[in-house]
C-alpha positions as CSV (number, residue, x, y, z in Angstrom):
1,X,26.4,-7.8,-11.9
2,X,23.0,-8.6,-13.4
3,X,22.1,-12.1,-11.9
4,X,20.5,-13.7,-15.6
5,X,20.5,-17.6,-16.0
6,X,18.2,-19.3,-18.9
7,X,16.5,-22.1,-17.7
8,X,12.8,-24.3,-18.4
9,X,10.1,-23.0,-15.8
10,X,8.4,-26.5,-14.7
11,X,5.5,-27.2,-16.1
12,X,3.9,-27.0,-13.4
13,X,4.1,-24.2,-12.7
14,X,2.8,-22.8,-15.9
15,X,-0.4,-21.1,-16.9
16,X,1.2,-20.4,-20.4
17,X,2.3,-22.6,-23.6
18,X,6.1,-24.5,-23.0
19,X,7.9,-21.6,-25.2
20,X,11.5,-23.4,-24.7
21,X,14.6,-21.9,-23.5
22,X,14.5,-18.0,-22.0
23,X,16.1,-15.5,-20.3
24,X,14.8,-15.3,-16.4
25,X,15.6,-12.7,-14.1
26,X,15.7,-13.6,-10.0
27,X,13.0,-11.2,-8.6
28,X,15.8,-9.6,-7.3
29,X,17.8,-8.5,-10.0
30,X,19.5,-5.4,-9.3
31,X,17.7,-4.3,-12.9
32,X,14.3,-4.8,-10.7
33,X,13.5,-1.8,-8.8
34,X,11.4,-3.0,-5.9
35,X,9.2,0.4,-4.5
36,X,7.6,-0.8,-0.9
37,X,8.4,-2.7,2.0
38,X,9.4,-6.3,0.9
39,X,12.0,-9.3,1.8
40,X,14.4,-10.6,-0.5
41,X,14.8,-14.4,0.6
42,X,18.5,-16.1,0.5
43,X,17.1,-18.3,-3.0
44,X,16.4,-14.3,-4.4
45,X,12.6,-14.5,-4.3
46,X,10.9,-11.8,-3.1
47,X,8.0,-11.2,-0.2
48,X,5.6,-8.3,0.7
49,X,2.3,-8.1,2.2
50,X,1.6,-4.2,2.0
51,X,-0.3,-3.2,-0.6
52,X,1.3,-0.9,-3.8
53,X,4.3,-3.0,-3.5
54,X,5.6,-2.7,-6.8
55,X,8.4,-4.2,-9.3
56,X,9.5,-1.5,-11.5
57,X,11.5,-3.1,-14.8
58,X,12.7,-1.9,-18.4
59,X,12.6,-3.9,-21.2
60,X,13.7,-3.9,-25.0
61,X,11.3,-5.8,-26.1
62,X,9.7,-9.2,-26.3
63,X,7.5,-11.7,-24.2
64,X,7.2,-10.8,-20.3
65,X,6.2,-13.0,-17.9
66,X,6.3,-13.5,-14.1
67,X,6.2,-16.3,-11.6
68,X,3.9,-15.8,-8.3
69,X,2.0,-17.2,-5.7
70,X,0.0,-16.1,-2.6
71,X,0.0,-18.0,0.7
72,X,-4.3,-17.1,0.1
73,X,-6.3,-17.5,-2.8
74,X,-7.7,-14.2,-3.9
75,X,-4.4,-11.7,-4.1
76,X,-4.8,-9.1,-6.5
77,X,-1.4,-8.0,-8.9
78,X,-1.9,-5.5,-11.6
79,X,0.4,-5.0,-14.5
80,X,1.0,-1.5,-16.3
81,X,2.9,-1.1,-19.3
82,X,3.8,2.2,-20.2
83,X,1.4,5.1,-19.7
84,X,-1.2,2.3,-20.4
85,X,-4.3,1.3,-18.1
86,X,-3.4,-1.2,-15.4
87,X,-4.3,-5.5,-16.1
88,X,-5.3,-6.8,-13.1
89,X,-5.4,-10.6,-12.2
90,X,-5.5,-12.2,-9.3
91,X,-2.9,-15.2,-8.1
92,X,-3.6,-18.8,-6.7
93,X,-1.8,-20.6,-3.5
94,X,0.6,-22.5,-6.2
95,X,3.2,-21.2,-8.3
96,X,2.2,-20.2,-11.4
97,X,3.7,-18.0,-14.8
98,X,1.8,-15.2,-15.3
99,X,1.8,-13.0,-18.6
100,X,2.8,-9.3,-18.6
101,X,3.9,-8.3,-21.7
102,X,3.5,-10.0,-25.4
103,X,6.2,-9.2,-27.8
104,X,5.5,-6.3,-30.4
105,X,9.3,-5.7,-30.9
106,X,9.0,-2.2,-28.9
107,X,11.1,-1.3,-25.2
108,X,8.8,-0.8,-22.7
109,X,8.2,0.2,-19.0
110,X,6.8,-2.3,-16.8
111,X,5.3,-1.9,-13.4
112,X,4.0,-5.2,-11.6
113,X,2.0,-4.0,-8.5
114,X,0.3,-5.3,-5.3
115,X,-3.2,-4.0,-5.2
116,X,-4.2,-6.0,-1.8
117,X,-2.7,-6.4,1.7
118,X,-1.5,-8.9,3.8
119,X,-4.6,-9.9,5.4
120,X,-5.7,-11.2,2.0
121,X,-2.5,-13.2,1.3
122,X,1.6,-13.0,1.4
123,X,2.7,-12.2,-2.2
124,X,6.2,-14.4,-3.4
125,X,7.6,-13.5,-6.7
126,X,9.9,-16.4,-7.6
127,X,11.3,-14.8,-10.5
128,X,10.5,-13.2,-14.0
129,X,10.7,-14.8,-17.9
130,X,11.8,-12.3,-21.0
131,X,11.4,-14.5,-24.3
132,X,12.7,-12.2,-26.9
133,X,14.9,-9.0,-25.1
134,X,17.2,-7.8,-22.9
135,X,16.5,-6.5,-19.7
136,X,17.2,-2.8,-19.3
137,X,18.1,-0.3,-16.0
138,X,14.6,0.3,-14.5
139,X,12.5,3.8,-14.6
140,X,14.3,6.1,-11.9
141,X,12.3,6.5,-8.8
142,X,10.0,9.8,-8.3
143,X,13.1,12.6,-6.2
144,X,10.3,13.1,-3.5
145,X,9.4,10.7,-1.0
146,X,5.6,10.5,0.6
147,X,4.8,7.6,3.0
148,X,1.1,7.2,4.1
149,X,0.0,5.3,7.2
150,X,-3.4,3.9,7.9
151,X,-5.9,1.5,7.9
152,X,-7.9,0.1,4.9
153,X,-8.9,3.2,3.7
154,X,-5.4,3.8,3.2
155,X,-4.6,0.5,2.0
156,X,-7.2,0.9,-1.2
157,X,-10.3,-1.3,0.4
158,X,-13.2,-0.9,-2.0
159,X,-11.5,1.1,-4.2
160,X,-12.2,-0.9,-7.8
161,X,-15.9,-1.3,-9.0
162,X,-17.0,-4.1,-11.1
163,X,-18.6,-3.0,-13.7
164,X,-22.0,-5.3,-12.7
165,X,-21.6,-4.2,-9.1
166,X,-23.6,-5.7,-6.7
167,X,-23.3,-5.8,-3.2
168,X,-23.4,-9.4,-2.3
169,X,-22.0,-10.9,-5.4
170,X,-19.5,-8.6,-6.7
171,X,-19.0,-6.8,-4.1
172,X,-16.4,-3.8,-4.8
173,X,-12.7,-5.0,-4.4
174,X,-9.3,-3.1,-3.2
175,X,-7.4,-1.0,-5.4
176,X,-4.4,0.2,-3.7
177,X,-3.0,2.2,-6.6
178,X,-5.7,4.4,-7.0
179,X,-6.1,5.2,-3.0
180,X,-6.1,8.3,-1.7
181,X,-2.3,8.0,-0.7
182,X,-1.3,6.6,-4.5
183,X,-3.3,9.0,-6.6
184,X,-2.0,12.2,-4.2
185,X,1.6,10.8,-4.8
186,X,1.6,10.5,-8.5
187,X,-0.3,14.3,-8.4
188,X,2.6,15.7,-6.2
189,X,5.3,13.4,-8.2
190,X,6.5,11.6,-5.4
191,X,7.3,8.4,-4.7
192,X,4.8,7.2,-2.4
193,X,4.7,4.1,-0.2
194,X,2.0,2.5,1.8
195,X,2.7,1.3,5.2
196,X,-1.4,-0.4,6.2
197,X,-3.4,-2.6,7.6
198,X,-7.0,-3.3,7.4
199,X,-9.3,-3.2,10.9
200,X,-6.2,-2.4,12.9
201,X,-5.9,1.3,14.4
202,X,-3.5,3.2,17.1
203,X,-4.7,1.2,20.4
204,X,-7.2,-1.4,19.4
205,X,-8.6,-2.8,16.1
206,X,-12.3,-2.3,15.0
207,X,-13.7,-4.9,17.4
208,X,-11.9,-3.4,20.3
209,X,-8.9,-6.3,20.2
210,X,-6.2,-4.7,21.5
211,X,-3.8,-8.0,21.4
212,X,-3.2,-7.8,17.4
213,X,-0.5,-5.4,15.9
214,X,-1.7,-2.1,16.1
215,X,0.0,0.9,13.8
216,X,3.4,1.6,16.2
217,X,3.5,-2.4,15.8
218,X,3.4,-3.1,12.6
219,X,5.4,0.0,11.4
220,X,8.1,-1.4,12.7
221,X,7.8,-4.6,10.3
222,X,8.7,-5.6,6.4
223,X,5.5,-8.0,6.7
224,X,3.4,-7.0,9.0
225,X,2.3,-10.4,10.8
226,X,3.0,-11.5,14.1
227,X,7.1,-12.0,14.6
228,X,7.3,-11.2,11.1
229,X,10.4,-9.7,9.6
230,X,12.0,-6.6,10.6
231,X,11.8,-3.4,8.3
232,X,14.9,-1.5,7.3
233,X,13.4,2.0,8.4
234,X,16.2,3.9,6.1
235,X,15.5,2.0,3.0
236,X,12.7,4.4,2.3
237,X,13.3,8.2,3.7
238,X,10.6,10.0,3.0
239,X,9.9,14.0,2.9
240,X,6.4,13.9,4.4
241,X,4.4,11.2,6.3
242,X,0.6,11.0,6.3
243,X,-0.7,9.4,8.7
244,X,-4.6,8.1,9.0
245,X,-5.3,6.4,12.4
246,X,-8.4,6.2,14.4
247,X,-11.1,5.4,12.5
248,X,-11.0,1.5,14.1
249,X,-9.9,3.0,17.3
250,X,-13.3,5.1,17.4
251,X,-16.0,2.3,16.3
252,X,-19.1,2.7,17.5
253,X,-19.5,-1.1,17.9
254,X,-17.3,-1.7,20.2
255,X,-18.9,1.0,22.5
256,X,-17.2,3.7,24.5
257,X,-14.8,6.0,23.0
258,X,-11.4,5.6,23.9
259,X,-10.1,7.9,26.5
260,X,-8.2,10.9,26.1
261,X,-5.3,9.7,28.3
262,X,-5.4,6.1,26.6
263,X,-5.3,7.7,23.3
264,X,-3.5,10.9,23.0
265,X,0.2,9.6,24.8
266,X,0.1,6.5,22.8
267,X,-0.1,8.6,19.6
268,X,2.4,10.9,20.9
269,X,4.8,8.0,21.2
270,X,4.5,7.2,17.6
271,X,4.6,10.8,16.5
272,X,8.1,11.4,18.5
273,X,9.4,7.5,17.0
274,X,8.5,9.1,13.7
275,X,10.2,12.3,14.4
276,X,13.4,10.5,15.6
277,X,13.7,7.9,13.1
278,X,12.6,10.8,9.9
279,X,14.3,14.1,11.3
280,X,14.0,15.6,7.8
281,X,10.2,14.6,7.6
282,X,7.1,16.9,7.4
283,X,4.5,14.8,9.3
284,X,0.7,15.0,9.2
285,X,-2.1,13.6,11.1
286,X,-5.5,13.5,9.8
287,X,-8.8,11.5,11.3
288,X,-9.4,9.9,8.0
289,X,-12.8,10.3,5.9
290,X,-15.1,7.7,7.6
291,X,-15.9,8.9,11.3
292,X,-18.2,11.5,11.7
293,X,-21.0,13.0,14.8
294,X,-23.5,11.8,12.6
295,X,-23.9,8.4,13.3
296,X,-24.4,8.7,17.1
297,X,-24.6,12.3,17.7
298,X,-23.8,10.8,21.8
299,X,-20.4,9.6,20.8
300,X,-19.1,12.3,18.5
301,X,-16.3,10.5,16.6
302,X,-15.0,12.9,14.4
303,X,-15.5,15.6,17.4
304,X,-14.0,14.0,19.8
305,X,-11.1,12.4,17.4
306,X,-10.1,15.6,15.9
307,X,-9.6,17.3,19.5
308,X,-7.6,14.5,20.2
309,X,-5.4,14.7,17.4
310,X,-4.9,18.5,18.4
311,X,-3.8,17.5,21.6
312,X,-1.6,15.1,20.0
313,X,-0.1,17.9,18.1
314,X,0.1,20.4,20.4
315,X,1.9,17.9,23.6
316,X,4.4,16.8,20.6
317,X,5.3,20.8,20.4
318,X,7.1,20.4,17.1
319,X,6.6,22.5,14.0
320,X,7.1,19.0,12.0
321,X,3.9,18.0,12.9
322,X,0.5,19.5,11.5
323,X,-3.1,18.2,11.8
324,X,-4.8,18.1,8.5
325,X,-8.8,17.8,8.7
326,X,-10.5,15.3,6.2
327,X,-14.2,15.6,5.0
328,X,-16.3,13.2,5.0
329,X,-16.8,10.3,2.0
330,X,-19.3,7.8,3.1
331,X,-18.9,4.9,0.6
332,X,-22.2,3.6,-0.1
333,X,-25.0,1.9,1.1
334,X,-23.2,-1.8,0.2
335,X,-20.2,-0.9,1.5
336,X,-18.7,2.5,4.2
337,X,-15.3,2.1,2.7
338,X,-14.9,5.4,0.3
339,X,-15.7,4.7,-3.2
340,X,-12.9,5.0,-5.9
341,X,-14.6,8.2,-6.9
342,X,-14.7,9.5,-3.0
343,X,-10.6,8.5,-3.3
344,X,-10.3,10.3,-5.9
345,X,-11.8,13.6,-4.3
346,X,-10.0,12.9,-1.2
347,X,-6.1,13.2,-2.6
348,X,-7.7,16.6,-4.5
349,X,-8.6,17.9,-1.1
350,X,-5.5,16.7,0.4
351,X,-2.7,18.1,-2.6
352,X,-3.0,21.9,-1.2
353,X,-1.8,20.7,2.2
354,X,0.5,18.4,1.5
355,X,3.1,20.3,-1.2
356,X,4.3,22.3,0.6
357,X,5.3,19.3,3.7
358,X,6.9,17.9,0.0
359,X,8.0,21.5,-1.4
360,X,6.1,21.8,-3.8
């Protein structure tokens, strides 16, 4: 049964005019389609930290609000309505109403979405405010099922371009809905979720730390912090997996490259989990669009990563498991992180190889 109370939001925790009595809908409404790892507290707010989380709602018409915090400042949401271009905004530590959709007396589709991760801040939706219509079932979810894993290329870092760009003051912020993962989804028509975290790798992050979650850590979790939640691994089956580990790994500050027999079993480990926990999943590993020989021609990352991943492959010995080879995309000279464009070119060059892991 749809869980719909009216109520007065507090004042304070308003950015918008008193409009009086309305409808609100718990964050976890059965009507609210939740896409991406979250947590849905016992008081029915809802938690998530990976980015592309997404509330996916139907309305018949009138005013559209939500209520939302971030345990940072400086958590980006976006709202889509429709087929229409994305509103992005970005939330504050305290509660606050948000608008998402003013009243023209039309039904609409309404997609709230997480275009950060968690190091930037833990998202809690409290709840949403319809003013003027009913709430509706949501948009179905996509039949196919992709799940990328990675760092913060994956995750969307850099992605979104100011349009007076510059490198110190505006610097270029994340996007996750137009990654690489995101855009080859919606090409392929699949629902696609992002499982990511910035700096972190397979066996150490990009400073060589190796006592922070790593990628078989944090897989395992709905919020991926230290004795954070548990995921439910079946919520989301998915027909293919991506995954996009090593760039961190393979830094050329922290000095040597990791060894073979450091690197290879561990991946091995997580390819097999993956195996056993998806047995219907096509899997793919790819070295990502950052390392390259390049850059130190003595430590040949993208060599020396790309044999590895072979190895990987071939010790796995399954014919679920295929090594897919990324080109390059540099970024820029303000920032390495590949540029919304470069993301852009990346899911192109990927789509040919992933269909048919989808069946396409």
């Amino acid at each position: 049964m749809k869980r719909v109370a009216a109520y007065l939001l507090p004042a304070a925790l308003c950015v918008l005019p008193a409009l009086g009595a309305a409808a609100t809908i718990e964050a976890s409404d059965e009507q609210v389609r939740w896409s991406g790892r979250h947590v849905v507290e016992e008081d029915g707010v809802v938690r998530f930290g990976y980015p592309s989380v997404s509330a996916n709602l139907t309305i018949s018409g009138g005013d559209l609000s939500v209520t939302a915090y971030s345990g940072k400042a400086g958590s980006h949401l976006a709202v889509t309505i429709d087929d229409g271009p994305p509103r992005r905004f970005t939330l504050t530590r305290e509660a606050k109403r948000y608008p998402l959709v003013e009243n023209d007396g039309r039904p609409h589709r309404v997609r709230l979405s997480h275009l950060s991760e968690t190091w930037r801040g833990i998202v809690t939706v409290e709840g949403f405010r319809l003013d003027g219509g009913e709430l509706q079932p949501p948009p179905p979810a996509a039949r196919r099922r992709l799940l990328v894993v990675g760092d913060s290329v994956t995750c969307g870092e850099g992605v979104q371009q100011p349009a007076d760009y510059q490198c110190e003051t505006n610097p270029r912020r994340p996007d996750s809905d137009h990654s690489y993962g995101m855009l080859l989804g919606r090409a392929l028509g699949a629902e696609t979720q992002l499982v990511c975290y910035g700096g972190r790798g397979l066996i150490r992050s990009w400073n060589g730390n190796t006592d922070e979650l790593q990628a078989p850590q944090f897989f395992d979790l709905a919020i991926p912090v230290r004795d954070g939640p548990a995921a439910n691994l079946t919520a989301f089956v998915p027909d293919a997996i991506l995954v996009s580990l090593g760039t961190n790994d393979f830094s050329l500050g922290i000095g040597p490259l990791p060894e073979r027999e450091e690197f290879v079993p561990t991946y091995v480990d997580f390819v097999e989990r993956l195996l056993s926990v998806y047995p219907g999943a096509e899997i793919a590993l790819t070295e990502g669009a950052i390392v390259n020989d390049e850059a130190d021609p003595g430590r040949p990352q993208r060599s020396v990563l790309r044999s590895y991943l072979a190895d990987t492959v071939a010790r796995v010995g399954d014919g679920r498991v295929h090594r897919v080879v990324s080109r390059y995309h540099p970024g820029d000279d303000c920032d390495a992180h590949p540029t919304g464009a470069q993301h852009r070119m990346m899911a192109e060059e990927l789509e040919p190889v992933i269909a048919p892991l989808l069946g396409r």
